[in-house]
C-alpha positions in Angstrom: 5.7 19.3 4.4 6.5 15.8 3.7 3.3 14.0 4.6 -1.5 14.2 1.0 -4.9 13.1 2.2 -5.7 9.4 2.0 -8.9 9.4 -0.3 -11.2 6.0 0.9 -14.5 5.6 1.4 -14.8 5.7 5.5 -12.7 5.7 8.2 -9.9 8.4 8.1 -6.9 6.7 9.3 -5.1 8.5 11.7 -1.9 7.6 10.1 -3.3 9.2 7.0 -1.3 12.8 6.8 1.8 10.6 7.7 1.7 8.5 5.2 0.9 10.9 2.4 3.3 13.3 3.5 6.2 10.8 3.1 4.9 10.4 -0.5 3.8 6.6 0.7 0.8 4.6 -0.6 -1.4 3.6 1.7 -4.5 1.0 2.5 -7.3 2.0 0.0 -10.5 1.3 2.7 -10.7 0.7 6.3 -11.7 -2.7 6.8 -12.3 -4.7 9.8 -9.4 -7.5 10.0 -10.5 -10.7 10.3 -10.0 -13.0 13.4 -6.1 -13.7 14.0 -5.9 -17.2 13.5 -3.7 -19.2 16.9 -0.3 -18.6 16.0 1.4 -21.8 14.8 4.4 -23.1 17.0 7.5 -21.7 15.3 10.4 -24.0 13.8 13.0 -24.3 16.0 16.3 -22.4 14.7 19.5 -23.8 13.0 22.6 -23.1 13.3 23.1 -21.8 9.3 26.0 -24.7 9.6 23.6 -27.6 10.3 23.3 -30.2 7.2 19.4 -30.4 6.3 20.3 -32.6 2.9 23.0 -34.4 0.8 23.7 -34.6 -3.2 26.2 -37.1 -3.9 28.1 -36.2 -0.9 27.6 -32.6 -1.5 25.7 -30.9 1.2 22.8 -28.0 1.9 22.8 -26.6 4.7 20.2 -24.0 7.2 22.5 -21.5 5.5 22.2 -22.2 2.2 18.1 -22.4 3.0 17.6 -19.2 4.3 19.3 -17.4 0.9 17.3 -19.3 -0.7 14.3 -18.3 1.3 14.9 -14.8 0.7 15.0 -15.0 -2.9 11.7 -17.3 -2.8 9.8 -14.9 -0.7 6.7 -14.2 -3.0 6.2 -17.9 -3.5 6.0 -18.7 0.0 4.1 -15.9 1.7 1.0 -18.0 2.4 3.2 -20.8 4.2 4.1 -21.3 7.9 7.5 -21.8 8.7 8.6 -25.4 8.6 6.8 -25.6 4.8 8.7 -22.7 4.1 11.5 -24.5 4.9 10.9 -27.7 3.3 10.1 -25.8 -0.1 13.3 -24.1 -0.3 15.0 -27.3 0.1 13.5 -29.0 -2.4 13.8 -25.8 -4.1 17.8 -26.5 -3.5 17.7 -29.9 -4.2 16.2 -29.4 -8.0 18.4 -26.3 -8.1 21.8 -27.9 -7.7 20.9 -30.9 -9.4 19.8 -29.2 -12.7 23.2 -26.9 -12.3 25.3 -30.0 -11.8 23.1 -31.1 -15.5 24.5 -27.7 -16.7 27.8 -27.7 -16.1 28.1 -31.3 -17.5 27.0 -29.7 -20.9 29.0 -27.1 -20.4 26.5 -24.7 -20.4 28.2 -22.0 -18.3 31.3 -21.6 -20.8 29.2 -19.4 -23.3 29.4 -15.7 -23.5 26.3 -14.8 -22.7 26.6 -17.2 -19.7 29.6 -15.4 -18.4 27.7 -11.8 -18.8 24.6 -12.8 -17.2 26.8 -14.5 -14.3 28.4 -10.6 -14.1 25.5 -9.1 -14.5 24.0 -11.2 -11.4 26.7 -11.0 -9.2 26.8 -7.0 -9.6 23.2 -6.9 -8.7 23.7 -8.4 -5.3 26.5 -6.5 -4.7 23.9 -3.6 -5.2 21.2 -4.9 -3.3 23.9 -6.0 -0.3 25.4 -2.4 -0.6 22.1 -0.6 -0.2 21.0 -3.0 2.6 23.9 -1.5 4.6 23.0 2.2 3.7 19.2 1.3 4.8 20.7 0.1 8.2 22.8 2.5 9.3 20.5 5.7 8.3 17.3 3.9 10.3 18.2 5.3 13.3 16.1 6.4 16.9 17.1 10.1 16.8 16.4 10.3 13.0 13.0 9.1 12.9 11.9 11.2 16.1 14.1 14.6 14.7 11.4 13.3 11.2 8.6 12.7 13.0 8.7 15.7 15.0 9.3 18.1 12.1 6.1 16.7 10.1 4.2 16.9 12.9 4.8 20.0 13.8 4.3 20.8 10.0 0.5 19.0 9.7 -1.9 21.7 9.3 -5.5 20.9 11.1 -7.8 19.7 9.9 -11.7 19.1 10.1 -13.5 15.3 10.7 -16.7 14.4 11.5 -18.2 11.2 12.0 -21.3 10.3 10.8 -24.0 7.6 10.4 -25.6 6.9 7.0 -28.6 4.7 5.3 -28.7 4.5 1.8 -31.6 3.1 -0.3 -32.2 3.0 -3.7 -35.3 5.7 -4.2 -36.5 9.2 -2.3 -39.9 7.4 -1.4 -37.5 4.5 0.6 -35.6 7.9 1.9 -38.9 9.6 3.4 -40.0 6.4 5.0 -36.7 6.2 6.6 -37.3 9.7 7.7 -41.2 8.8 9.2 -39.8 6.2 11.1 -37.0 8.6 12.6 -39.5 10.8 13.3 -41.3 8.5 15.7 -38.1 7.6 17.7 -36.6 4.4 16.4 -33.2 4.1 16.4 -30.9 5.3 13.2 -28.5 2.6 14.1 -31.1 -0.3 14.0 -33.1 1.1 11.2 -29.5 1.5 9.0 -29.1 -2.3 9.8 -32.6 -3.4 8.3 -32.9 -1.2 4.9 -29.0 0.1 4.2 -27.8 -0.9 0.6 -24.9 0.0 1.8 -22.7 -3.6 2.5 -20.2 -2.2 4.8 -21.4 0.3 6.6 -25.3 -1.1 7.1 -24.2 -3.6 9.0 -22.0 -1.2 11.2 -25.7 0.8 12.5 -24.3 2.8 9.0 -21.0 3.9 11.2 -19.2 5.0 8.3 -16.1 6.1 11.1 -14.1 9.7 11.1 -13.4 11.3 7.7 -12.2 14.6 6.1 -12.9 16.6 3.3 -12.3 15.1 -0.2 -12.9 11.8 1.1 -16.6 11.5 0.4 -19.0 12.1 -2.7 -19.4 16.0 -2.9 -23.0 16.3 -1.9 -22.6 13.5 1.2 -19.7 15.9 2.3 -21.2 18.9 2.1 -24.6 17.5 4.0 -22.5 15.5 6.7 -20.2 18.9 7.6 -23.4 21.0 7.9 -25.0 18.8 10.5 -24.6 20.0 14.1 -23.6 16.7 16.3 -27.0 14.3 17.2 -28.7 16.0 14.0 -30.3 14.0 10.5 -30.0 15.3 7.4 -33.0 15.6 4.6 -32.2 12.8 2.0 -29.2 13.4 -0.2 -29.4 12.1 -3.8 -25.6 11.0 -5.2 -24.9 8.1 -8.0 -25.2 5.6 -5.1 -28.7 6.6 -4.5 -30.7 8.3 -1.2 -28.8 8.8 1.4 -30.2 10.0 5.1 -27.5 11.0 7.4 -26.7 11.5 11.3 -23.6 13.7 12.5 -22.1 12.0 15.4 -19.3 14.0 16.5 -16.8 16.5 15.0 -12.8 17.2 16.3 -9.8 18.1 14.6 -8.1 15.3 13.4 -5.4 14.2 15.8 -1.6 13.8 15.1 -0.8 9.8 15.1 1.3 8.7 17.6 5.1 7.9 16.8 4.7 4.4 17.0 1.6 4.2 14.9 3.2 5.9 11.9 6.8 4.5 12.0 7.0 2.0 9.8 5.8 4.7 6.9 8.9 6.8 8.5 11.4 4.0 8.6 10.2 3.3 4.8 11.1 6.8 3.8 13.9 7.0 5.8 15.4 3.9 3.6 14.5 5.2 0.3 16.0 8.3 1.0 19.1 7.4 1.9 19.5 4.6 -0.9 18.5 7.4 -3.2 20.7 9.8 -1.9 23.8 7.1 -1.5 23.4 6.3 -5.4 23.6 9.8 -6.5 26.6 10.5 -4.5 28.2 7.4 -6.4 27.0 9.0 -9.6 28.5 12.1 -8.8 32.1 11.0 -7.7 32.3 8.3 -10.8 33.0 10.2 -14.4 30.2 8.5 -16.2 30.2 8.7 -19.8 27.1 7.6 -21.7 28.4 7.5 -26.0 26.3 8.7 -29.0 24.8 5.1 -28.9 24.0 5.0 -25.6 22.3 8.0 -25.3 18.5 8.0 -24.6 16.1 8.7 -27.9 14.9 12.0 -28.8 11.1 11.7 -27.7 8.9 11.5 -30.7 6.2 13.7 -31.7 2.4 13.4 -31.0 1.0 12.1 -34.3 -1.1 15.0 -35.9 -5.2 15.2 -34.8 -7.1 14.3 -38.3 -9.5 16.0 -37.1 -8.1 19.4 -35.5 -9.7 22.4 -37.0 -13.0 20.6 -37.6 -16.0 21.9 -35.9 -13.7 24.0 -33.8 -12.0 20.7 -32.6 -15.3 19.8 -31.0 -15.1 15.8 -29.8 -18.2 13.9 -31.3 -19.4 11.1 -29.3 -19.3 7.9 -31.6 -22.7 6.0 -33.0 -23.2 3.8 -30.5 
């Protein structure tokens, strides 16, 4: 099976087996998103031939922007898309102005100019190559013929869904418990006393989750409970906790859609992998005595094996 279980601390993602089955990382928590801001009218689109500035003549064009876009990516992820723009012209601007600088020096006739330039060059004839493997092995019938395999491959699995309200001490615990026991509501209780920062203000929803996901005595308390049913208080290294079983199901295979962009992402990587090993295989590479990787060293000897039975001593603090 391709797809292991996403540890976090509430809220089993569906997408979870998926995602770990493909050998992908995913999210660390379940979080509620924030508001979507309005969506900001996008820039209108150029033609890549359309002039957006002029050097002496020389000029930069919509083309010329979006390279330069790509390669400025990181900087820019915050911006919307007409400051994106703008920065990688300037960006261009400085750029060829500091080059023409260069070449006036004669700063590209070195050596180590001239390698670095090859060196550079290869590398986006790499990237360019693998872009084209990546696009022509992300295909409809591949993903689904993927997708269908791993599904049929996930092995089921136990959630439940509970409710929790943590506090600090087993006296808060049992008054939690007295007021239970006189009917109020779990959900409006969890919101006036839970520690917890997430979840208290959820009624203590802490969502679906597995086995493996929680603290070991949560878990085992939480898949004891019978749905609708509270659990004596639990001691772990959060504190008390006092739970309520909501429901229980086998966790459900994410849809297609849900789960394709983890599939398209292994998809890629396999194929890049798979297209540079073939290159490797049909090229006679030759690595020479100098190139050859080190001999890994040796562990440095314990100073202290054989003393006390190699006990470890905790250091004075």
């Amino acid at each position: 099976m391709i797809f292991p279980a996403l540890t976090r601390p509430r809220g089993a993602a569906l997408g979870a087996a998926f995602a770990a089955a493909l050998g992908l990382a995913a999210p660390a928590a379940a979080q509620t998103p924030p508001p979507a801001a309005a969506p900001a009218q996008p820039a209108p689109k150029l033609e890549p031939s359309t002039v957006l500035a002029k050097i002496d003549g020389e000029a930069i064009t919509a083309g010329d922007v979006e390279v330069a876009t790509e390669d400025l990516e990181q900087s820019m992820s915050s911006m919307t898309e007409p400051q994106r723009r703008d920065y990688a012209l300037n960006y261009l601007i400085d750029l060829k102005l500091a080059a023409k600088e260069a070449e006036k020096q004669k700063l590209g006739e070195g050596e180590a100019f001239q390698k670095r330039l090859g060196y550079l060059k290869d590398r986006a004839l790499f990237e360019e190559l693998l872009q084209r493997e990546a696009k022509a092995a992300v295909t409809e019938d591949r993903l689904r013929k993927l997708y269908d395999e791993t599904a049929k491959n996930l092995k089921p699995e136990d959630e439940v869904r509970a409710r929790h309200i943590l506090v600090k001490t087993e006296d808060e615990a049992k008054k939690v418990e007295e007021r239970l026991a006189k009917g109020e509501d779990f959900a409006k209780i969890a919101g006036e006393v839970s520690i917890d920062p997430g979840s208290g203000k959820q009624g203590g929803d802490l969502g679906f989750f597995g086995r493996g996901q929680m603290v070991p005595a949560f878990e085992e308390a939480a898949f004891k409970l019978e749905p609708g049913k509270v659990s004596a208080p639990v001691k772990s290294q959060f504190g008390f906790h006092v739970i309520k079983l909501e429901e229980k199901r086998t966790r459900p295979v994410p849809p297609f859609e849900q789960v394709r962009p983890q599939i398209e992402n292994y998809v890629v990587r396999t194929a890049q992998q798979e297209f540079v090993m073939k290159l490797r295989n049909d090229a006679k590479v030759e690595r020479t005595e100098a190139g050859k990787p080190a001999a890994p060293e040796e562990a440095p000897a314990d100073p202290g094996a054989g003393a006390a039975g190699g006990a470890t001593k905790t250091p004075p603090q």
